[in-house]
Structure formats: C-alpha cells, structure tokens
N, C-alpha and C positions, 0 to 999 in steps of 0.2 A: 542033528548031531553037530552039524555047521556050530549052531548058536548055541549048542553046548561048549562049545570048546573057545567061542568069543568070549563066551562070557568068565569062562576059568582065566581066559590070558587076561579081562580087563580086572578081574578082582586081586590077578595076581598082581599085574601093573601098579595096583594102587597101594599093595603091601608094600611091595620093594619101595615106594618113592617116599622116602621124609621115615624110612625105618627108626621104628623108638629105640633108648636106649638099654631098655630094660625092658625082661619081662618079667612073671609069675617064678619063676627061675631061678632069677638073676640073685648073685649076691649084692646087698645092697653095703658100703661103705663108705666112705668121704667122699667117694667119688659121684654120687650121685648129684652134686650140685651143678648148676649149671653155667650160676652168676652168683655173686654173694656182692650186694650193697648197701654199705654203713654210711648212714645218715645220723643226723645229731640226735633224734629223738628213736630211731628202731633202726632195725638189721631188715632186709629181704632175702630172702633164700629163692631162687628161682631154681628148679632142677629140670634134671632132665627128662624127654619122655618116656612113657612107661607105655605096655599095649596091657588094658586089662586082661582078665579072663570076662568073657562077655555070655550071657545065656536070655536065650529068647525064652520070656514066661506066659508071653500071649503074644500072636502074632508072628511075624518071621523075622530071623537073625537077618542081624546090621552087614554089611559087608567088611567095615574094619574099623576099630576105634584107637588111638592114642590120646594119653590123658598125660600133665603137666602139675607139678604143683608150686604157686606161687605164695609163699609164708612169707606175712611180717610179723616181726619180733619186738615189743615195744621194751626201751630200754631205761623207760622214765614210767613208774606206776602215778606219775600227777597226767601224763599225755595218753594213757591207755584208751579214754574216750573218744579222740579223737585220730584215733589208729584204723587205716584203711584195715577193712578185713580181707583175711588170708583166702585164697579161693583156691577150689581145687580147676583145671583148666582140662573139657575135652573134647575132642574132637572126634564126631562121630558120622560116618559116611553109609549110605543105604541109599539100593535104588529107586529112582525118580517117583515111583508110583506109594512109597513108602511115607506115612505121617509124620511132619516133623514132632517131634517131641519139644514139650512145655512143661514137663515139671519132675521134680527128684524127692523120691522119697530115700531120708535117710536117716540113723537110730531111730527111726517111729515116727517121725516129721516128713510132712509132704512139703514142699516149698518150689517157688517159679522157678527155673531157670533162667539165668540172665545169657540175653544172645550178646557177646563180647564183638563180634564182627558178620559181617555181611555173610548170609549161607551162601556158597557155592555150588556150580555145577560144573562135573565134566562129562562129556561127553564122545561115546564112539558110536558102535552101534547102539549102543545101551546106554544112559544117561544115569547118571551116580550123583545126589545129594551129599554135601559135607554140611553140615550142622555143629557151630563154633559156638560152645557154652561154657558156664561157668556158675558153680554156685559158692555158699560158704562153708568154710571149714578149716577150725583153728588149729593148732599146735598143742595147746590145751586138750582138744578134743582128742585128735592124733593119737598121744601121749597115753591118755587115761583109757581108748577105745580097749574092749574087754576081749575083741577077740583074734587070733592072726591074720585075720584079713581082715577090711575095710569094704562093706558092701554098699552098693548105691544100687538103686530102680530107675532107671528113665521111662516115664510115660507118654504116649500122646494125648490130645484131648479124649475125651469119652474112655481113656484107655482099652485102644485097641489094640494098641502095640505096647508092651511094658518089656522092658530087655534088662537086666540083673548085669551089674559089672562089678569085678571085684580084683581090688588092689593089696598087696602083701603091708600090712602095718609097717614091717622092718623098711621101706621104703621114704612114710613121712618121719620114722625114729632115727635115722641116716640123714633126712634133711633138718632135724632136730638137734641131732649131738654134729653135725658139720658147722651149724650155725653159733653152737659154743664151742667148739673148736678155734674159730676162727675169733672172737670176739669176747671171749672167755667170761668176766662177770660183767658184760653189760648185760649180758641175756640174761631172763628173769630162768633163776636156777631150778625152780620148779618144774618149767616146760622138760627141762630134759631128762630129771631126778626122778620126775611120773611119783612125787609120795605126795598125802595128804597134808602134809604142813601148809601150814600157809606162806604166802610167799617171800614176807616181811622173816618169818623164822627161820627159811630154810639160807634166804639170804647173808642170814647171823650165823650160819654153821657148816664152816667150811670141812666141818668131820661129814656130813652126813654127804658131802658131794665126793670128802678121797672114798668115804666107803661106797658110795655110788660107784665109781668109776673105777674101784679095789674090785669089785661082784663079775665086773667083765671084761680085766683082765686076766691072763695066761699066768703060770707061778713063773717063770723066768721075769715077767713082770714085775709081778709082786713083791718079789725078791729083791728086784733093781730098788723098787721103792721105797721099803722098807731099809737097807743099806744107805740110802743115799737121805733120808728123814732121820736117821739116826745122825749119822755125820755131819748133818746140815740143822742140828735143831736149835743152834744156839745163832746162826747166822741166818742171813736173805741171798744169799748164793742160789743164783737160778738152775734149774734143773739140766744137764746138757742137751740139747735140740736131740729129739729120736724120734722114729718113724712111727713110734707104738701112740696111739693117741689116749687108751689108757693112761700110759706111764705120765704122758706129756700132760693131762689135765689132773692127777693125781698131784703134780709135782705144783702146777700150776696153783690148785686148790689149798697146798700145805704153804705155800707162800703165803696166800692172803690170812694165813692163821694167825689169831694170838696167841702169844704166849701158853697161855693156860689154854689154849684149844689145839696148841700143839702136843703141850705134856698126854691129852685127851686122846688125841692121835696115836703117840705113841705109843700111850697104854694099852689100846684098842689093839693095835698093831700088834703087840706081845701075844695078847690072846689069843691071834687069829694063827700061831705059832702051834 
C-alpha cells in the first residue's frame, strides 16, 4: 500500500511540474504561440505546450507526455529548399524499466525519431525516464490533415511498447493563422487558406483569402467589413486596429487588392447579402 501511494505522489509530482499549456480541451486561438521569429527568408512559430491524449496499444501507459510545436514558414518559394523542417517536439516520461522508444508512425509512414537532447532520469524511490524527441511535420501537412485530431504511434524496438498520442488539429491551425496574423503576406497564403490552388494563384487572389477569413467570421464581423470595403473602395485607408482577427486580415487582405479585385470583392460581398 506504502508503494502504492509513493508511486501516485511521484507521477503526481511530475504532472504538476512544467504543466502544459494546453490540453485536448483547451480553446486553441492567437494565444497559443509561444515566440514568433521573423527572419529574412521564413517566420518560426514556436508554441506552447500541449499534453496529448495518450493510449497504450501494446505494452503499459507512459506516465506523462507534453508535446510542443516548432513551425518554419518560408517566405521566399526560391529558399523553400533550404528551409529547416518544422518538427513536432515531445516529451515523454515512463518508468525506468520501460523501452525507450525509436520510431513514429504517422499518416501511414513509419519514420526514426530524432533524440533532440540527452534523456533524463529522476529519481525517488522509483526512477522515471524522460525521452526528448522529435520528428517532422509541416504546416502544409497541418493544414490539409483530413481529420480533427492529429494522431501519432511511438514505438520501441521489436515494438513491444507502441503508445497512440493524439493532438486537436485546431491546435497547429491557431499556430498557422497566428503566423499570418502577425506577418500577413509574407506567409505563403496557402498554408493557412488549406485550398487546392497553387501557391503562385492563391498569392494573386487576395478575394479568395477575404473569403477565407469572411467563412470564420461572426456577422457583426462581416458587417463591419463589408461597411468599411464599401467606403474604402476607392482609397488605401487602413483598416482601424480591432481585436477580431477576422475583421483585421479581411481588411488587411482587401488592401493588397487591385482595383478590379476589389470591384470582385464587392460583388462577391453583395451576394453574400
């Protein structure tokens, strides 16, 4: 009973300390970033931590995992080749007797994990493994994934332990439209638009991104939008600073318009009347 109850206090211990900021839950919005760095050639999105949903598929549950995602953003399609890839970052802890894990299957693909830092150990009476990995996984991907959550496998060798982990999509689509929030058309408008154009046309069509960001806004939104694109269609009068990030990339996007992609606009706009 003793060692029952060490052991609930040390898995508790380890929840509380370095608590993520998110969980399965959580509403995901602007706020999920963590850092945001613009460089000359790409943006980085770092956010915050998230605690998966975790399930043991063979072998026994982890004792606790947080996971992190690091996105770069390339804002020159001549430098895309040589753009660090974006990785998802996690950290996963399980006691000492427990296999480290080597490899992630994920959409259908098995792939190594890469060990990013030295695994740790703490220890009380019971000694607890932390395993610091990381694989890849783009914004692109993010984006276009088909389903509302994001699932990964971590396996060990021979897969004796395989553990299922699973992240809310709205999670890396929050570190996707923060990243154009903040940096507006340097980001390739695709990543956060999730349509099939290519990226060269969606680039040219600053309608297809106010109707993008028209679909998830609120109608007091809309409303504002539509008012202020009417009275603003013959001038570059910038939008007034508002909290709604809708309103704010809507307003943003009918600026970079031509002429005749404003008339476009507004026609569009009528319709949707």
């Amino acid at each position: 009973m003793n060692t029952y109850l060490r052991l609930l206090t040390l898995s508790g211990g380890l929840l509380m300390v370095g608590c993520a900021s998110f969980d399965s839950s959580s509403q995901f919005n602007e706020d999920v970033a963590k850092s945001i760095k613009e460089r000359r050639d790409y943006v980085q999105v770092v956010t915050k931590s998230i605690t998966p949903d975790t399930q043991a598929l063979v072998g026994g549950d982890i004792v606790k995992a947080t996971s992190h995602y690091v996105a770069n953003y390339s804002t020159s399609d001549a430098d895309k080749a040589g753009l660090a890839s974006s990785k998802l970052i996690t950290d996963v802890s399980f006691f000492k007797n427990y296999q480290k894990f080597n490899s992630v299957t994920i959409n259908g693909e098995t792939i190594d994990l890469e060990n990013i830092r030295v695994t740790s150990e703490t220890c009380t009476e019971h000694c607890v493994t932390t395993q610091h990995v990381a694989f890849p996984f783009s914004p692109d991907t993010a984006a276009n994934w088909p389903e509302s959550n994001v699932r990964f496998i971590f396996s060990t060798t021979g897969g004796g332990n395989r553990v299922q982990f699973s992240i809310p999509k709205a999670y890396f689509t929050a570190a996707n439209e923060e990243a154009a929030r903040v940096v507006g058309r340097r980001i390739n408008p695709s990543v956060v638009a999730n349509r099939s154009e290519t990226n060269d046309k969606v680039a040219q069509q600053p309608e297809a991104m106010v109707d993008y960001w028209y679909q998830k806004a609120n109608e007091t939104d809309r409303n504002a939008f539509a008012d202020w694109a009417f009275a603003n269609r013959d001038s570059n009068d910038v939008l007034p600073t508002t909290q709604s990030q809708s309103l704010q990339m809507m307003g943003y996007w009918y600026q970079q318009a031509t002429p005749s992609s404003r008339k476009a606009i507004l026609t569009w706009l009528i319709n949707q009347s």
